[in-house]
MMTF fields as JSON, N, C-alpha, C and O atoms, coordinates in Angstrom:
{
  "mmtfVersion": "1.0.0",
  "mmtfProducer": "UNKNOWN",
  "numBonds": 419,
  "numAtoms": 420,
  "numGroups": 105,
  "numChains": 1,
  "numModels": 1,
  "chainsPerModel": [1],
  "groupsPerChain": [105],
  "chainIdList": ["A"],
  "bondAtomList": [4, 2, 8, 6, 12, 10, 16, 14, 20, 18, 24, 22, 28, 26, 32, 30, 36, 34, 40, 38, 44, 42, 48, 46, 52, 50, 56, 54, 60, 58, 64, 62, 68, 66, 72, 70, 76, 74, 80, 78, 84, 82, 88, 86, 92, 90, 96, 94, 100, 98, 104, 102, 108, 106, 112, 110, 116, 114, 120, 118, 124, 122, 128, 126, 132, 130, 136, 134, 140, 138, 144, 142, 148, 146, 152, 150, 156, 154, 160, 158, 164, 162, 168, 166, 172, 170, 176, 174, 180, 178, 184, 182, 188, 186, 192, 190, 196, 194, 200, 198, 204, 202, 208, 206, 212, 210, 216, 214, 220, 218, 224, 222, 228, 226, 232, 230, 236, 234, 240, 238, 244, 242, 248, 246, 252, 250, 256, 254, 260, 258, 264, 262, 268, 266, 272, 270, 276, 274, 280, 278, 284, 282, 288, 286, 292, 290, 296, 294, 300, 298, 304, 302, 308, 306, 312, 310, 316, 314, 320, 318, 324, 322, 328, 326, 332, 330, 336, 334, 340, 338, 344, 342, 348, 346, 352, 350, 356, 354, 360, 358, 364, 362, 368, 366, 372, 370, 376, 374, 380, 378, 384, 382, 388, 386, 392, 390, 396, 394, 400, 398, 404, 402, 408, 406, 412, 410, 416, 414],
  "bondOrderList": [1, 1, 1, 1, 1, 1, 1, 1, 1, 1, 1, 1, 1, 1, 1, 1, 1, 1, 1, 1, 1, 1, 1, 1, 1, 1, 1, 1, 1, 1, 1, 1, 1, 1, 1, 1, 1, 1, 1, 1, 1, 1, 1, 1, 1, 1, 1, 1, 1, 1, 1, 1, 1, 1, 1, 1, 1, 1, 1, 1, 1, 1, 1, 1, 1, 1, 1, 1, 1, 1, 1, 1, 1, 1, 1, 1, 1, 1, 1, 1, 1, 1, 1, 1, 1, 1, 1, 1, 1, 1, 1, 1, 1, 1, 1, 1, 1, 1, 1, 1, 1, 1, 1, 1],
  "groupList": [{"groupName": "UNK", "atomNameList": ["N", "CA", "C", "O"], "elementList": ["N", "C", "C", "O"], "formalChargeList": [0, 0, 0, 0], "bondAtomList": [1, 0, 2, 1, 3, 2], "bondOrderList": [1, 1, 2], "singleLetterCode": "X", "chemCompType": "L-PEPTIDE LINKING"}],
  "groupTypeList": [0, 0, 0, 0, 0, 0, 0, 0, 0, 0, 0, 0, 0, 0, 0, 0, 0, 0, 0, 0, 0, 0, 0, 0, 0, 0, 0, 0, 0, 0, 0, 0, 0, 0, 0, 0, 0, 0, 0, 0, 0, 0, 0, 0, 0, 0, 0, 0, 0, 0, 0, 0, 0, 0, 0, 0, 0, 0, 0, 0, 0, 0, 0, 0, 0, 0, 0, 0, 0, 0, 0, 0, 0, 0, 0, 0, 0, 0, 0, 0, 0, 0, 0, 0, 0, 0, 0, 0, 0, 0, 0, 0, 0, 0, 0, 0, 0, 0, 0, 0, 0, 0, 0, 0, 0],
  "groupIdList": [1, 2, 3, 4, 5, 6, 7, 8, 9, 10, 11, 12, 13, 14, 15, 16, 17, 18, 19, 20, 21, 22, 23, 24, 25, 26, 27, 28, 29, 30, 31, 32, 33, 34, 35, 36, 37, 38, 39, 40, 41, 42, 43, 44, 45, 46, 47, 48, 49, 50, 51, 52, 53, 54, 55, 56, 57, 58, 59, 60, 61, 62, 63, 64, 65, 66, 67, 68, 69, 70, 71, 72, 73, 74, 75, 76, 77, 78, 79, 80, 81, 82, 83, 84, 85, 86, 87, 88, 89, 90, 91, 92, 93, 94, 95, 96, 97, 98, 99, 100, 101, 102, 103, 104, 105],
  "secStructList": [7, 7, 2, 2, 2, 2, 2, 2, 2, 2, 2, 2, 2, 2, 2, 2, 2, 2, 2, 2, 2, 2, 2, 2, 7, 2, 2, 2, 2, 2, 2, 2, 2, 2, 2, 2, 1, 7, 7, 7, 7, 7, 2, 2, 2, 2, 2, 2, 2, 2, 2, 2, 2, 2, 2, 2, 2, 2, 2, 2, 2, 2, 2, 2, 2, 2, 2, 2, 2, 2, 2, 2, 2, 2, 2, 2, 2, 2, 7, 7, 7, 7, 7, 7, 6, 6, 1, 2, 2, 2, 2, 2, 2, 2, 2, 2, 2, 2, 2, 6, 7, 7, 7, 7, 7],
  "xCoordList": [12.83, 13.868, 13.782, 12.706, 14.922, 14.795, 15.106, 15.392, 15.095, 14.615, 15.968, 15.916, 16.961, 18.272, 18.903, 19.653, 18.01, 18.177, 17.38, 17.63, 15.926, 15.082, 15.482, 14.952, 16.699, 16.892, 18.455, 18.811, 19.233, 19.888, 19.424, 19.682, 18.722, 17.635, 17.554, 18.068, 16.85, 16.132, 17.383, 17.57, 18.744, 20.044, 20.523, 20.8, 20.613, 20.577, 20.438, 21.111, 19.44, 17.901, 18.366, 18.633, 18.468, 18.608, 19.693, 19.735, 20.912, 22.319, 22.397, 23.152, 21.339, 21.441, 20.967, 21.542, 19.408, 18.831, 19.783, 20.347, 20.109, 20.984, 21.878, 22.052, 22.604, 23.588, 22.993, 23.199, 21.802, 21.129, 20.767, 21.265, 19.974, 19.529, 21.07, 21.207, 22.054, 23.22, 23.854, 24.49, 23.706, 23.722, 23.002, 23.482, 22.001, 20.695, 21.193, 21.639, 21.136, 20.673, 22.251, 22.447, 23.296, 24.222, 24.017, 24.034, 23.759, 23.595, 22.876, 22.959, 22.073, 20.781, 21.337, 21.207, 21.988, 22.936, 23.918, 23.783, 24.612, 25.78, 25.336, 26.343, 24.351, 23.901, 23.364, 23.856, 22.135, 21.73, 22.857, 22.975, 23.651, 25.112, 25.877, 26.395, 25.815, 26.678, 25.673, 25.898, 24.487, 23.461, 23.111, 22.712, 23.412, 23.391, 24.186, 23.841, 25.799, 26.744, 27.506, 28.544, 27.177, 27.635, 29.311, 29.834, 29.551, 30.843, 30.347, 29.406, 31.784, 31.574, 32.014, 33.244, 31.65, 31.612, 32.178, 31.441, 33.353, 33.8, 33.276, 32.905, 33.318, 33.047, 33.314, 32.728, 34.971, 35.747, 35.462, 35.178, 35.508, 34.867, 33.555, 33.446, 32.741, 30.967, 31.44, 31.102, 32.197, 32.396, 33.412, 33.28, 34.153, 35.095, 33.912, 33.787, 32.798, 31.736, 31.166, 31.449, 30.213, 29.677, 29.929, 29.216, 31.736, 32.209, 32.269, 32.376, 32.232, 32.819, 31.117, 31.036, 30.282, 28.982, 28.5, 27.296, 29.159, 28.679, 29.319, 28.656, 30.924, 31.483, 30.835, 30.327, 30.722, 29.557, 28.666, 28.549, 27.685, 26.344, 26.732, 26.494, 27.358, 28.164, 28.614, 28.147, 29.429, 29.832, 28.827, 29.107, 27.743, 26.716, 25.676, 24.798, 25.987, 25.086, 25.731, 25.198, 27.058, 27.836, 27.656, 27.341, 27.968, 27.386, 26.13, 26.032, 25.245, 23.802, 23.37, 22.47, 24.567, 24.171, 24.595, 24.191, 25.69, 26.778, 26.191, 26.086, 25.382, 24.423, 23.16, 22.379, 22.807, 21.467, 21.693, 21.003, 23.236, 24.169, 24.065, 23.455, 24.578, 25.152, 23.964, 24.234, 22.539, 21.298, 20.826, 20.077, 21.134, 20.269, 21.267, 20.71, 22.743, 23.359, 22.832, 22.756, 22.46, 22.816, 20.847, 20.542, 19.991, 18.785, 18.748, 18.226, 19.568, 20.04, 20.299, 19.789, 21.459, 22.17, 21.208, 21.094, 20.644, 19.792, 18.21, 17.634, 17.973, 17.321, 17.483, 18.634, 16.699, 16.81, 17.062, 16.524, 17.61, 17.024, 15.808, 16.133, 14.502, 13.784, 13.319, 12.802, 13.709, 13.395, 14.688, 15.378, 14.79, 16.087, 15.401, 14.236, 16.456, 15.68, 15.957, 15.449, 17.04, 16.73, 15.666, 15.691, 14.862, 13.81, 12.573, 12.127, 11.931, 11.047, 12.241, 11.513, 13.356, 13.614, 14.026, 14.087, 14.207, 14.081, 12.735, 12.629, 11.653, 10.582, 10.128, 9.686, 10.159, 9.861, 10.571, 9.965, 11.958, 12.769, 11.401, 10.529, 11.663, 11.03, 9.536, 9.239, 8.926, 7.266, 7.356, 6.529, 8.858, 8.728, 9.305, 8.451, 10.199, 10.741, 9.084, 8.938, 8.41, 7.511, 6.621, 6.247, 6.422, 5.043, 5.97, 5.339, 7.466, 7.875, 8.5, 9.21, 7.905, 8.246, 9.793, 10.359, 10.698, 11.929, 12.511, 11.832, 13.894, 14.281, 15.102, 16.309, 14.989, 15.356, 16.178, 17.043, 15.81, 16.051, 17.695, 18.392],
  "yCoordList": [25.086, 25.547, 27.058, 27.656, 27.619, 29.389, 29.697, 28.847, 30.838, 31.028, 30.909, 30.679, 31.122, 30.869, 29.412, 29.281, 28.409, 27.009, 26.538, 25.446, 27.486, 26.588, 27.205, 26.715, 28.558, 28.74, 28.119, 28.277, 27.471, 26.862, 25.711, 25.556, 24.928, 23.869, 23.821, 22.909, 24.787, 24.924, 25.082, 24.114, 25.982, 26.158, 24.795, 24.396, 24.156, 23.004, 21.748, 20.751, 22.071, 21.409, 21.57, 20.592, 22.936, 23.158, 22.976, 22.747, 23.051, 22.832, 20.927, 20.35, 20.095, 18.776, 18.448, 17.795, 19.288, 18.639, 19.158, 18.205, 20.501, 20.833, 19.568, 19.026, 19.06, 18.292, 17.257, 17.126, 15.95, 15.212, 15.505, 14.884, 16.371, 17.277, 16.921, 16.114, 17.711, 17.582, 16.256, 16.178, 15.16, 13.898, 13.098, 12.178, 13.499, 12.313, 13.242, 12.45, 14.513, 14.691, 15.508, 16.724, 14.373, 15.147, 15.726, 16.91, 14.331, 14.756, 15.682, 16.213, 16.175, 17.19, 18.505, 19.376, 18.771, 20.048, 19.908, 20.962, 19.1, 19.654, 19.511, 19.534, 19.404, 19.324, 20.644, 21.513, 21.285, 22.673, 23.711, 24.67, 23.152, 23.985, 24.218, 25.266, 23.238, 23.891, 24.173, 24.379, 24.061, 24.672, 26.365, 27.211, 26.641, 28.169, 29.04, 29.896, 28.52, 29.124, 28.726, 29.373, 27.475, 27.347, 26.419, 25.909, 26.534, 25.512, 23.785, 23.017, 24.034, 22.247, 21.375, 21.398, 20.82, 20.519, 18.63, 17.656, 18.674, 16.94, 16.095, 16.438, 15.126, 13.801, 13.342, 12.682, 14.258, 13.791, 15.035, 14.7, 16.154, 16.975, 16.469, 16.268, 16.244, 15.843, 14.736, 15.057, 13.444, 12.695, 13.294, 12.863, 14.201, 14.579, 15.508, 15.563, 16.428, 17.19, 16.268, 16.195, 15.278, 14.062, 13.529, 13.174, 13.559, 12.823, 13.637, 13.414, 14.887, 16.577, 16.453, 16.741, 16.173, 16.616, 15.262, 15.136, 14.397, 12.735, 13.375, 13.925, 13.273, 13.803, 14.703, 14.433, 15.902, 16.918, 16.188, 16.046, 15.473, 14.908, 14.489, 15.096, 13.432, 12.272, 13.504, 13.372, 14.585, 15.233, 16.227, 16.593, 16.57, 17.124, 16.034, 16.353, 14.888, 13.912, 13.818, 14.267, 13.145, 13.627, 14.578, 14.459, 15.692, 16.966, 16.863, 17.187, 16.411, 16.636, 15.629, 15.734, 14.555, 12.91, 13.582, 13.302, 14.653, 14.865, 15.453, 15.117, 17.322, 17.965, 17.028, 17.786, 16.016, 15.676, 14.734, 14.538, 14.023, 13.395, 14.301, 13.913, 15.402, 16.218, 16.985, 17.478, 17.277, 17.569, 16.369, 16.531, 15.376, 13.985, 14.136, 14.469, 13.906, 14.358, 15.144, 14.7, 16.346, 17.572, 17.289, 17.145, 17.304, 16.376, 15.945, 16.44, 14.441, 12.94, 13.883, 13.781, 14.896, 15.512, 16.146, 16.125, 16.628, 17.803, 17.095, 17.627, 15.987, 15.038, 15.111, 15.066, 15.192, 15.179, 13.562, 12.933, 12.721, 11.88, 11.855, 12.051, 11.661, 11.427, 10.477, 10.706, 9.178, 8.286, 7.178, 6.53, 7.163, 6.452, 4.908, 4.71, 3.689, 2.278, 1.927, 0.876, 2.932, 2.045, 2.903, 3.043, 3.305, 4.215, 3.619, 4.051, 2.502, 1.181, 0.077, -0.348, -0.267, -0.839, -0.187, -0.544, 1.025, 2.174, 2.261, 1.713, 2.544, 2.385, 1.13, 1.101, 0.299, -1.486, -1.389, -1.583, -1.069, -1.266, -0.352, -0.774, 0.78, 1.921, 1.435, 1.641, 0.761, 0.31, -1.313, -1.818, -1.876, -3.399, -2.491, -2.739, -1.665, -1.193, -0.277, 0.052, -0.117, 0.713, -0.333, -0.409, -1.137, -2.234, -3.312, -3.897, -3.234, -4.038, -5.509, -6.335, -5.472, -7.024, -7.145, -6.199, -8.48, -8.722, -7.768, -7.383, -7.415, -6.771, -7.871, -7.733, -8.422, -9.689, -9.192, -9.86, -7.772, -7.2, -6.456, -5.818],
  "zCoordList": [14.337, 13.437, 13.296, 13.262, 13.219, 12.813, 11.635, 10.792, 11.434, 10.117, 8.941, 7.732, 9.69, 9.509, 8.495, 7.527, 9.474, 9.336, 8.449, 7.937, 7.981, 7.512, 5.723, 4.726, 5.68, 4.681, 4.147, 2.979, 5.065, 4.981, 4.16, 2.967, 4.9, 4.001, 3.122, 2.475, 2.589, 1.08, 0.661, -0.076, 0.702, -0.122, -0.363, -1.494, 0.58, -0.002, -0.304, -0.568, -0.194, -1.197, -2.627, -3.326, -3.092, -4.512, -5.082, -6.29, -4.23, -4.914, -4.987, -5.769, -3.882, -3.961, -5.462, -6.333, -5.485, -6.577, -7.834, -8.371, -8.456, -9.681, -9.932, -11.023, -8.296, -8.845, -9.474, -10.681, -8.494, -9.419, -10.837, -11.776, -10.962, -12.71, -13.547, -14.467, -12.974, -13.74, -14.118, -15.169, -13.276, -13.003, -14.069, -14.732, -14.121, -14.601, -16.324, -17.154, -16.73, -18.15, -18.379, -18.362, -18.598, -19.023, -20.378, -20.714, -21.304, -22.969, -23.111, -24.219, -22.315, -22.991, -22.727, -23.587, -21.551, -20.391, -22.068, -22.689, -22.668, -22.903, -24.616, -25.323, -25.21, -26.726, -26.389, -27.108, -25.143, -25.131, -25.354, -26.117, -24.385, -24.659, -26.153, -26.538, -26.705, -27.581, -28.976, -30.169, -28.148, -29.723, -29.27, -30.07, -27.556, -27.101, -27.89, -28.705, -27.342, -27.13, -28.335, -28.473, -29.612, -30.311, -30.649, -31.64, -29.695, -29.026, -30.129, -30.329, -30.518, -30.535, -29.185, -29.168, -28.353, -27.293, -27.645, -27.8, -27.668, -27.887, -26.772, -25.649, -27.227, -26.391, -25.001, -24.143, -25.202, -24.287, -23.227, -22.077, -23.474, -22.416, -22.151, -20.942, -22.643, -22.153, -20.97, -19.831, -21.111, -20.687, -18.799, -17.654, -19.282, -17.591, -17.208, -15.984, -18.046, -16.945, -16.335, -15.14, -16.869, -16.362, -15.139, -14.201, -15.464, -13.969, -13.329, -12.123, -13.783, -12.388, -11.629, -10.435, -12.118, -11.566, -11.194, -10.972, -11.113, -10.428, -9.24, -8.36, -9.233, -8.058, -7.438, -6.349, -7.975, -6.695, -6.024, -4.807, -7.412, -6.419, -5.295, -4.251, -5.358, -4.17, -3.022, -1.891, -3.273, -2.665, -1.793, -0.651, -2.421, -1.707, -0.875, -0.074, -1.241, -0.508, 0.803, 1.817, 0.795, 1.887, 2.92, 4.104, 2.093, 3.094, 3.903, 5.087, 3.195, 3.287, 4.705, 5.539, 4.493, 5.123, 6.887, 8.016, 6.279, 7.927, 8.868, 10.048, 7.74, 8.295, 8.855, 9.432, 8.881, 9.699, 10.869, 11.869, 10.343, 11.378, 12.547, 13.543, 12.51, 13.285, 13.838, 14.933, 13.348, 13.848, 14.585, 15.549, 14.28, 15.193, 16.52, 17.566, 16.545, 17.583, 18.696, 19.841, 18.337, 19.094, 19.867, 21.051, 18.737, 19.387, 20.371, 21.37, 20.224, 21.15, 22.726, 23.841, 22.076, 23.321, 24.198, 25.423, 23.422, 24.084, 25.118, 26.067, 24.549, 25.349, 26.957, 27.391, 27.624, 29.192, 29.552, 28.641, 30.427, 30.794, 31.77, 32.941, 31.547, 32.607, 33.716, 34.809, 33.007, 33.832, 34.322, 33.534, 35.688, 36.102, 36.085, 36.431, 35.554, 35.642, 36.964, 37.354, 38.189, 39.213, 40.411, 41.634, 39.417, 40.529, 41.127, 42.19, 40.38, 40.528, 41.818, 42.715, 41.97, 42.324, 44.246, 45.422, 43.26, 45.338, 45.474, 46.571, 45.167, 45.631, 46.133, 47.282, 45.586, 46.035, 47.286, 48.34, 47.267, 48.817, 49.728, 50.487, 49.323, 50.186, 51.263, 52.44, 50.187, 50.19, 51.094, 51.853, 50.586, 51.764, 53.093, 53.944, 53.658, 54.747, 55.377, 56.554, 54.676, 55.366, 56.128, 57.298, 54.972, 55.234, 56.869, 57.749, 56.762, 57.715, 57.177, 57.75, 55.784, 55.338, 55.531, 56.078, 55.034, 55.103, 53.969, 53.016, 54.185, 53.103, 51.742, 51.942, 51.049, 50.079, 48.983, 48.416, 48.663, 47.267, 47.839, 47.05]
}
């Protein structure tokens, strides 16, 4: 990996996890909030952030699922083939035509 990729990673790494964090402790994210900033913060907003930051998570999982999709790909691709399965079966010919036996195969 270069160094490029391995800070790609970690970016997001951290925007995955915030979204979980945001996910898992809405009440606590939005009671800190309005004891900061003083806001009375209704119900009904706590309740559409909740869903805005479920949606991200999901939405960065996605991302996250495509980016390694798309690294296993290029992997797969990049793979040589080395071994042919009919290369045992030309040698066997090769080894009965030498020895003289019948050819059967």
């Amino acid at each position: 990996m270069t160094m490029l990729d391995i800070d790609t990673l970690e970016k997001d790494n951290k925007i995955l996890r915030a979204a979980m964090l945001k996910k898992r402790y809405p009440n606590v994210i939005m009671k800190s909030q309005k004891q900061a900033l003083g806001k009375a913060l209704d119900e009904k907003n706590m309740k559409k952030k909740a869903a805005l930051w479920e949606k991200q998570l999901q939405e960065e999982k996605v991302k996250l699922r495509e980016k390694d999709k798309e690294a296993a790909r290029i992997a797969i691709a990049s793979i040589k083939r080395t071994v042919n399965f009919g290369d045992g079966l030309e040698a066997e010919r090769d080894l009965m035509s030498i020895i003289g036996a019948p050819n059967r195969l």
